[in-house]
Biopython code that builds the backbone (N, CA, C, O; Angstrom):
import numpy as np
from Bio.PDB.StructureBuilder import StructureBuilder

atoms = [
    (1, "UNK", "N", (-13.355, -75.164, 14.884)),
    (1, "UNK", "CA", (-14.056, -73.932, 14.487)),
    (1, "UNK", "C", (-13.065, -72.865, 14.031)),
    (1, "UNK", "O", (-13.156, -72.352, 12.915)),
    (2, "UNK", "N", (-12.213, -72.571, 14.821)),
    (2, "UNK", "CA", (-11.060, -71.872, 14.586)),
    (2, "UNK", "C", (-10.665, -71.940, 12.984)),
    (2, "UNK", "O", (-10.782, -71.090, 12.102)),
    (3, "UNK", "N", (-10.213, -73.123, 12.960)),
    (3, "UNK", "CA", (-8.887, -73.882, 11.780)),
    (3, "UNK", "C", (-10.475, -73.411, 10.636)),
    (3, "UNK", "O", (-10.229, -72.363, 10.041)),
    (4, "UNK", "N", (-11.318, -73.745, 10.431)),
    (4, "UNK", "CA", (-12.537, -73.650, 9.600)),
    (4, "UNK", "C", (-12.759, -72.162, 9.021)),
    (4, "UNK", "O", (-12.859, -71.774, 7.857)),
    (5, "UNK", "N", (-12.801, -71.442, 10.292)),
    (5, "UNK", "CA", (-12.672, -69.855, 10.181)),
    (5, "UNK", "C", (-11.360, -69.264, 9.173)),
    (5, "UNK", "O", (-11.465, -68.527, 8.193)),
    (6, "UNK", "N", (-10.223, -69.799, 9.716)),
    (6, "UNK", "CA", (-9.109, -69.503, 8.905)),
    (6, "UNK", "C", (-8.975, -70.165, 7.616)),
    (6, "UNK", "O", (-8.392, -69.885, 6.569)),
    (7, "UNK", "N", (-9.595, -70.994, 7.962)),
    (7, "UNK", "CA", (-9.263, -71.819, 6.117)),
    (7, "UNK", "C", (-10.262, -70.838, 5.219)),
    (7, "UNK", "O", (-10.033, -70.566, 4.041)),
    (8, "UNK", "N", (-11.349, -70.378, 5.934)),
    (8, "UNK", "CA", (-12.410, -69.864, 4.831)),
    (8, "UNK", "C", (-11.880, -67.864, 4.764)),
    (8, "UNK", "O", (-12.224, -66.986, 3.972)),
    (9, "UNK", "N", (-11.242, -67.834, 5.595)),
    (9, "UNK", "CA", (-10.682, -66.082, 5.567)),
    (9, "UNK", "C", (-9.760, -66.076, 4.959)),
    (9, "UNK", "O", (-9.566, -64.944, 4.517)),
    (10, "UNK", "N", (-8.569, -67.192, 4.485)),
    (10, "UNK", "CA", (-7.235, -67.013, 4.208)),
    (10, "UNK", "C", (-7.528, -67.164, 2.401)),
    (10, "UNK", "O", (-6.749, -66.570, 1.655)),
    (11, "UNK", "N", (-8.531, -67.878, 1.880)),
    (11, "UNK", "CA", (-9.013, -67.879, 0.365)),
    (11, "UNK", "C", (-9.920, -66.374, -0.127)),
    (11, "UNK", "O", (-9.744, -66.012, -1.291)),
    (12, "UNK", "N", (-10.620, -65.752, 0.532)),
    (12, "UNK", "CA", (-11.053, -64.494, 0.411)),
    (12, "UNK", "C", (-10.128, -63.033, 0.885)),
    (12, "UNK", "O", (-10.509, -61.886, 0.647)),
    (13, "UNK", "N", (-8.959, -63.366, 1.538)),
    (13, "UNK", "CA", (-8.198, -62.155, 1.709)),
    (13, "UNK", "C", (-7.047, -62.479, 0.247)),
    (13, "UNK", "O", (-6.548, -61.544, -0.380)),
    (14, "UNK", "N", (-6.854, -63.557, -0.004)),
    (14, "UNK", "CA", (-6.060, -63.776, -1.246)),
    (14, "UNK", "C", (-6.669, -63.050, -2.453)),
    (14, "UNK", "O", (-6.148, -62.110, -3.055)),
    (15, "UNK", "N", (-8.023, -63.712, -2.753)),
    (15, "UNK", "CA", (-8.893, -63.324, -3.527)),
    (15, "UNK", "C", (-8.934, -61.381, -3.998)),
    (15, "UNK", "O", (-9.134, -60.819, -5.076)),
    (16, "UNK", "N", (-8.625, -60.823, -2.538)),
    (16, "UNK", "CA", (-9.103, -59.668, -2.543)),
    (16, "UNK", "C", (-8.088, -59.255, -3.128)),
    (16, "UNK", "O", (-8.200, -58.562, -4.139)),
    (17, "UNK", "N", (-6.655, -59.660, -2.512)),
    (17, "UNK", "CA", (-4.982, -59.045, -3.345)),
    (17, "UNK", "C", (-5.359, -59.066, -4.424)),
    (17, "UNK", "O", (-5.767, -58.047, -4.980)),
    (18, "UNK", "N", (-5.317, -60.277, -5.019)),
    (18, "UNK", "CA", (-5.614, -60.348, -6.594)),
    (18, "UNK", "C", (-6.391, -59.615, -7.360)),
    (18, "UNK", "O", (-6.204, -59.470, -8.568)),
    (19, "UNK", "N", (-7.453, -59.028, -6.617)),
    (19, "UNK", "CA", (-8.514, -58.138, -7.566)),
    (19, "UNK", "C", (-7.877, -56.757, -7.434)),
    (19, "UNK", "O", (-7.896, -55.996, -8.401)),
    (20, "UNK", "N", (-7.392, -56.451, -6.438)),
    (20, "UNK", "CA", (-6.191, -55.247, -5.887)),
    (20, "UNK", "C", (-5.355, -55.031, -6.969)),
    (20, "UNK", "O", (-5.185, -54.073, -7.723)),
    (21, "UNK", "N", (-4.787, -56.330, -6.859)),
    (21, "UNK", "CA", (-3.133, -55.968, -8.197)),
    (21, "UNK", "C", (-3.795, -56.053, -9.243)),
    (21, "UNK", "O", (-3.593, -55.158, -10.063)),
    (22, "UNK", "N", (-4.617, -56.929, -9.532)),
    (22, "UNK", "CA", (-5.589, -56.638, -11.426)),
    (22, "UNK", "C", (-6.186, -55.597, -11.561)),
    (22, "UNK", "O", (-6.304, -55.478, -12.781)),
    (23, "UNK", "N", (-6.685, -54.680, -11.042)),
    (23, "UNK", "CA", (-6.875, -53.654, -10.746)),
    (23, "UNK", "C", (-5.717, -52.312, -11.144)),
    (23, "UNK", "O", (-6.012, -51.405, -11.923)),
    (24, "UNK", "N", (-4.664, -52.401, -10.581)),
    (24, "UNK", "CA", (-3.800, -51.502, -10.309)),
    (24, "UNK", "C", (-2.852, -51.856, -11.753)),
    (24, "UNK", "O", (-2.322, -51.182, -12.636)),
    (25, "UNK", "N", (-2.968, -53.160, -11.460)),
    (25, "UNK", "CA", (-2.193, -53.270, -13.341)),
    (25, "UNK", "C", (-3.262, -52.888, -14.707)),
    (25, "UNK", "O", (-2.751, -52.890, -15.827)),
    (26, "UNK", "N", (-4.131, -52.700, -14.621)),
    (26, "UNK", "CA", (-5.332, -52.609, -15.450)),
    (26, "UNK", "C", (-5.783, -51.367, -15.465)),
    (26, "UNK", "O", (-6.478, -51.021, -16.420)),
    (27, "UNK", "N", (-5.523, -50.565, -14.556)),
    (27, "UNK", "CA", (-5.983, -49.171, -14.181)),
    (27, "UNK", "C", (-7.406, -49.279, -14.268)),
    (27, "UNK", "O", (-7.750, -48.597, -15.233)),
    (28, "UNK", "N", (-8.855, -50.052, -13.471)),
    (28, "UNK", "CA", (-9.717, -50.573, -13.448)),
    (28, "UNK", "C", (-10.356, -49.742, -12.205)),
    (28, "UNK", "O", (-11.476, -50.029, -11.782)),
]
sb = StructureBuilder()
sb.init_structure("model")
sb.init_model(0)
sb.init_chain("A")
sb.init_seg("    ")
for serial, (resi, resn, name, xyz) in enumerate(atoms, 1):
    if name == "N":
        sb.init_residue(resn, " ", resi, " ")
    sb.init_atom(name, np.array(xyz, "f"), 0.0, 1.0, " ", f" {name:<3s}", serial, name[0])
structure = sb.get_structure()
């Protein structure tokens, strides 16, 4: 349950950087 939890939080906190820095490079 654990390892499941983290596998599915560690692809949506990535996700979020990325829209962060496209964002900030884009002035968006």
């Amino acid at each position: 349950n654990i390892a499941k939890q983290i596998g599915n939080a560690v692809p949506c906190l990535l996700a979020e950087q990325i829209a962060v820095s496209l964002k900030d490079q884009f002035g968006l």
